[in-house]
C-alpha positions in Angstrom: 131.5 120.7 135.0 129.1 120.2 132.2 131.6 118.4 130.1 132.1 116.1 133.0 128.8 115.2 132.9 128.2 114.6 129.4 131.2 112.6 129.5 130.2 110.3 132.1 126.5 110.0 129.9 128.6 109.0 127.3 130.4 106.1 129.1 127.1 104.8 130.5 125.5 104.9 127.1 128.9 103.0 125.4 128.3 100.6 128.5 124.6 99.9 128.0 125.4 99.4 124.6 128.0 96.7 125.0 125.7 94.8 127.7 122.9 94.5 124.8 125.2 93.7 122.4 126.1 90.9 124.6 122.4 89.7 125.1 121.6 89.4 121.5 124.2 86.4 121.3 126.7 86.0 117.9 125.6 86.7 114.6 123.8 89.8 116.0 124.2 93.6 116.4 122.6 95.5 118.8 121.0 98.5 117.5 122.0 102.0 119.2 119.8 104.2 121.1 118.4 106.5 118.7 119.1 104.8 115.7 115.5 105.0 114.1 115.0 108.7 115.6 116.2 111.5 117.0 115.1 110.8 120.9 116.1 107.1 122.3 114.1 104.7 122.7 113.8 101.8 124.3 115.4 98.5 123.0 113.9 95.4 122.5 114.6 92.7 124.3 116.4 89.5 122.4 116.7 86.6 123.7 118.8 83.1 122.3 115.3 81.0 123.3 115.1 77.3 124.0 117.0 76.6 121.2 114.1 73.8 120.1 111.2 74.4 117.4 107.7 75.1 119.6 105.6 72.0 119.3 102.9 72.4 122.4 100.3 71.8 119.5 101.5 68.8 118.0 103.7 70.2 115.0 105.8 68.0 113.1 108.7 68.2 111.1 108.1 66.8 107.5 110.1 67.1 104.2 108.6 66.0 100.9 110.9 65.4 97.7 109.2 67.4 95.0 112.2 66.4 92.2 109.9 64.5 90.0 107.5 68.0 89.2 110.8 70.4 89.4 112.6 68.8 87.3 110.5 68.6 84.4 109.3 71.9 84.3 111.3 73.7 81.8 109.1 76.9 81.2 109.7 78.2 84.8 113.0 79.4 86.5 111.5 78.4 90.5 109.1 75.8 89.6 108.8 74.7 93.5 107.0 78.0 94.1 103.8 76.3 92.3 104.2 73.8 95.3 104.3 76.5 97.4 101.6 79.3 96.3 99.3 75.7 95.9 99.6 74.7 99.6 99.1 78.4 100.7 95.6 78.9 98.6 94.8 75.3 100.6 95.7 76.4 103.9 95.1 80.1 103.7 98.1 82.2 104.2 97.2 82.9 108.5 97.9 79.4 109.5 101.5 80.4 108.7 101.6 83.3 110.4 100.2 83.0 113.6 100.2 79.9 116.6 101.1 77.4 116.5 104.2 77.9 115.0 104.7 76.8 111.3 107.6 76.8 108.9 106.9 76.5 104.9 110.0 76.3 103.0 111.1 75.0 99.3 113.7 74.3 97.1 114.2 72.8 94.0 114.4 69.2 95.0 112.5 69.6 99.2 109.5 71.4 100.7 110.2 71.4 104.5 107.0 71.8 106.1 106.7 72.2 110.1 103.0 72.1 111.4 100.6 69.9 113.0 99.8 67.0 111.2 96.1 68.5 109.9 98.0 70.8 108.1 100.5 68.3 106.9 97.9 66.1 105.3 97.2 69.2 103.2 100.9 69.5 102.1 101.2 66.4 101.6 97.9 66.0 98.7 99.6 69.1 97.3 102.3 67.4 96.7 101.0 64.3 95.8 99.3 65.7 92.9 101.7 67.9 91.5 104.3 64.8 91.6 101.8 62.4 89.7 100.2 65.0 87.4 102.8 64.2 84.3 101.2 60.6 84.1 97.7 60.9 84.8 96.4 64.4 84.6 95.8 65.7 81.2 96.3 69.1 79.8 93.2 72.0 81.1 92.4 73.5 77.1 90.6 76.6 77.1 89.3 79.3 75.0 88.6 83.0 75.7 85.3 84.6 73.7 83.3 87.7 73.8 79.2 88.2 72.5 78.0 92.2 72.6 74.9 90.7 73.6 74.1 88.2 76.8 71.3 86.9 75.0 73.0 83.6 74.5 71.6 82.5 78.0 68.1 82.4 76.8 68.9 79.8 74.6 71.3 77.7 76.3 69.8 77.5 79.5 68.3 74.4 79.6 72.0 72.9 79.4 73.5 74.7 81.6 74.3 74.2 85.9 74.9 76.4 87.3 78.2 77.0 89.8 78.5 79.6 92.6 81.1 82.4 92.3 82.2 85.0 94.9 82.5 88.3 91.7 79.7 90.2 91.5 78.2 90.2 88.4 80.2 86.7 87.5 78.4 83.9 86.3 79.3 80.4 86.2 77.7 77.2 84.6 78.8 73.3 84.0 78.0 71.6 80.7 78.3 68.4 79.2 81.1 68.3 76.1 78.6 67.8 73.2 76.7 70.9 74.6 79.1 73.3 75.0 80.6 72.1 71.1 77.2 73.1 70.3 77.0 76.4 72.3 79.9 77.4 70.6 79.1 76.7 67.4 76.3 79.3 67.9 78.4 81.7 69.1 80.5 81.3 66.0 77.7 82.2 64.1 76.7 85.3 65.6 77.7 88.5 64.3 79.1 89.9 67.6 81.3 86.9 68.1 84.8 87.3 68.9 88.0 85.3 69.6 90.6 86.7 71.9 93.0 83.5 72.0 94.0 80.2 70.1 91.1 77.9 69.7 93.4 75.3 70.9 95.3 76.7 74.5 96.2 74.6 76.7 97.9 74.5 80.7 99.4 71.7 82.1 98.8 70.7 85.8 100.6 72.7 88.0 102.0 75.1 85.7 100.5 78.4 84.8 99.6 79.9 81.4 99.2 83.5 81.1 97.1 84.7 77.7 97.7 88.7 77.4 97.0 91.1 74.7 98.1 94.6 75.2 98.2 97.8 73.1 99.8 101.4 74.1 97.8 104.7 73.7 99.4 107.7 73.4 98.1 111.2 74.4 99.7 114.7 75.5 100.0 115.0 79.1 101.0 118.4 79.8 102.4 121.5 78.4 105.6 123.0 79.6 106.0 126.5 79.0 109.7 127.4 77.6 110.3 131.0 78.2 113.1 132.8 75.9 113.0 129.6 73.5 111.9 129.1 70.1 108.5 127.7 70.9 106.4 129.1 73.7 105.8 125.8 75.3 106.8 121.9 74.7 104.4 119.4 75.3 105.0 116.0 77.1 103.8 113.0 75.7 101.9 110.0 78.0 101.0 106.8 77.1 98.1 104.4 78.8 98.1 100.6 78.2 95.3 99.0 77.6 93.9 95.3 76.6 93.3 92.2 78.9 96.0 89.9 80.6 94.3 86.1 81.7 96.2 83.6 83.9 95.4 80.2 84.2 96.6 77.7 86.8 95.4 74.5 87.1 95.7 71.5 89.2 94.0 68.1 88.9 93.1 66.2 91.8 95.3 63.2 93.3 92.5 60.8 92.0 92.2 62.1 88.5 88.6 63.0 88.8 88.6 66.6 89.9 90.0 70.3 88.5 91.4 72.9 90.8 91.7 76.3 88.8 93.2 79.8 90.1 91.4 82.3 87.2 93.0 85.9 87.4 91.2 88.0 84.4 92.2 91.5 84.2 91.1 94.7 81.7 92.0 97.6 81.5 90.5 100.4 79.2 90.9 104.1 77.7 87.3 105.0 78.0 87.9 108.6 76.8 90.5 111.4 76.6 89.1 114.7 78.8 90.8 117.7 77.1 91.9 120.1 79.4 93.0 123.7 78.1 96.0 125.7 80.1 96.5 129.1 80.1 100.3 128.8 79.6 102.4 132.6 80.1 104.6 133.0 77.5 106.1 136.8 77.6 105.3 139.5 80.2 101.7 140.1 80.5 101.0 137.9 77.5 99.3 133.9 77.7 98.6 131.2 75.3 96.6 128.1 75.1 97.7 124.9 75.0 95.0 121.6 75.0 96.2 118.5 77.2 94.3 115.5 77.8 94.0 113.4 81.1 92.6 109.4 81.0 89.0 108.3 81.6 90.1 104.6 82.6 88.0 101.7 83.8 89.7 98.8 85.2 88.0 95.3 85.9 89.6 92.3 88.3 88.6 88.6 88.5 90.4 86.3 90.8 88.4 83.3 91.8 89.7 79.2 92.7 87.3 77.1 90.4 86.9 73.3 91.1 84.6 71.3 87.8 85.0 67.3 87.5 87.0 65.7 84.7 85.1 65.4 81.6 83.1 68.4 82.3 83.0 71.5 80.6 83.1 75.2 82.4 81.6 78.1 81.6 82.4 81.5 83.2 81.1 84.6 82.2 82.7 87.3 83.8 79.6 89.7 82.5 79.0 92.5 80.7 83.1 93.9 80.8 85.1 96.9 79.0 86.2 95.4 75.8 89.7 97.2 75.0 90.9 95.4 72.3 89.2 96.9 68.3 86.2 95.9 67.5 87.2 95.1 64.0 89.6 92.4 65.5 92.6 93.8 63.2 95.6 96.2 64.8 95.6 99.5 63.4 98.5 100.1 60.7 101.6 101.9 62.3 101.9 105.7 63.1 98.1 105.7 62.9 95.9 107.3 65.8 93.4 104.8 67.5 89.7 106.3 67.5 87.6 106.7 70.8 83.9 105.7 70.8 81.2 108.1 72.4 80.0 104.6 74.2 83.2 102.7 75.7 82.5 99.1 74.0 81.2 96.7 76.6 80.7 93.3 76.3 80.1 89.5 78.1 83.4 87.7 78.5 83.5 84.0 78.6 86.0 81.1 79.3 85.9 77.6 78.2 87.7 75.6 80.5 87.6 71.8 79.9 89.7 68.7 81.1 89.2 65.0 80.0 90.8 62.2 78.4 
């Protein structure tokens, strides 16, 4: 009698899965009862729709040829995802995910876009100026400098304007060009002054740049004990990276007059090793000691979009930071241990950005 039964739950089971096999239409498979679980549940409910995009809020359909950036971009393998990751920072990433209804799509010649028409207009100045930035937008230089001391503002405040930022602690300031040559020419005369890039960087529109300089740090991590071997315990060696990693993305308005900017600045730094002794058992009843070390880090983050006018020089100061990379500016020869300070090195971390003709 039981087997009866569960035969017969069986067969309505193989039915009810054959009816929503048939309701999900071609091209899909029904899931089976139980499938994410060990108890069934119950299965959603797919449907073919109307068959037609939703447009109750006046979406549109819109495709923009975006062959005269992609193809001469030769330093990235998907250059359309500039496009892309541009008209997302414009629109902010919830318009696409919510109602009404929108579709964002690129390849390497067509961005599909499907959305109301507000939302096209965006696109469509995205576009715009990442087609026409290879004749009339020039080249975003920049430089990345340190000072131990924020003094410098003293000084130069009279030529600076200043720029809101969202980072706490951030600072940021327009300048004409013949003040900021002069700025820097005082930095350069300072003995605290330091360079962390090429005097001369530059990023085209609509391509990023990414400036990174990055240095391993070795330390021991544990010890593991090896009873019966030839040494009581082994120890496992762990490595930290440290050092500072700045990308730069740029895009020039449609009219040539203006500079969009996404800035991502990150650092990371070994402040200080913490030793750590284990009592490690090496026979019966007997122990020894083995030192280990575990990371003091700090990290720092800034990600802010940055507009200035053409012509205009910007000044960012990311404030008083973890400085990872050797004060002396030189790297240490090879095989040679990197000191730690008492006092993790701090100091204020500026950007040059400038664009003009």
């Amino acid at each position: 009698m039981a087997t009866r039964i569960l035969s017969a739950a069986i067969l309505v089971c193989a039915a009810a899965g054959e009816v929503l096999a048939q309701a999900a239409g071609p091209g899909l498979q029904a899931v089976p009862a139980g499938a994410w679980g060990s108890s069934p549940r119950a299965a959603a409910r797919v449907t073919a729709g109307s068959g037609t995009l939703p447009n109750e809020q006046g979406q549109v359909w819109r495709e923009y040829d975006i062959s005269p950036y992609t193809t001469r971009v030769t330093t990235t393998k998907r250059p359309e995802q500039a496009v892309v990751d541009w008209i997302l920072h414009e629109t902010g990433y919830e318009v696409w995910h919510g109602e009404p209804l929108g579709i964002l799509s690129a390849t390497p010649r067509t961005l599909r876009v499907y959305h109301t028409l507000q939302v096209q207009a965006v696109a469509a100045d995205v576009v715009q100026r990442f087609v026409a930035a290879e004749t009339q937008s020039p080249a975003v230089s920049f430089r990345i400098v340190t000072v131990d001391n924020p003094n410098w503002r003293a000084r130069a405040q009279r030529a600076l304007r200043s720029v809101p930022l969202q980072t706490p602690g951030a600072n940021a300031w327009l300048m004409p060009k013949e003040e900021a040559a002069l700025l820097l020419a005082d930095f350069q005369r300072r003995n605290d002054y330091r360079e962390h890039s090429s005097a001369y960087l530059l990023a085209a529109s609509g391509e990023s740049t990414i400036v990174s300089q990055m240095r391993a740090r070795a330390y021991v991590r544990d010890a593991i004990p090896r009873p019966g071997a030839g040494s009581p315990f082994t120890y496992e060696p762990g490595q930290v990276v440290e050092g500072f990693s700045l990308e730069l993305s740029p895009l020039v308005s449609a009219d040539g007059r203006t500079v969009d900017a996404m800035v991502k600045c990150t650092v990371d730094q070994l402040e200080r090793l913490v030793p750590v002794v284990l009592d490690l058992p090496v026979t019966y009843g007997s122990k020894q000691r083995a030192k280990i070390d575990v990371p003091q880090m700090t990290h720092f983050c800034f990600q802010e979009r940055l507009r200035w006018p053409v012509g205009q020089v910007l000044l960012v100061s990311l404030g008083m930071v973890a400085l990872p990379v050797p004060l002396d500016g030189k790297p240490p020869a090879a095989g040679m241990a990197l000191p730690l300070l008492s006092t993790p090195p701090r100091a204020d971390l500026l950007l040059f950005l400038q664009s003009g003709r």
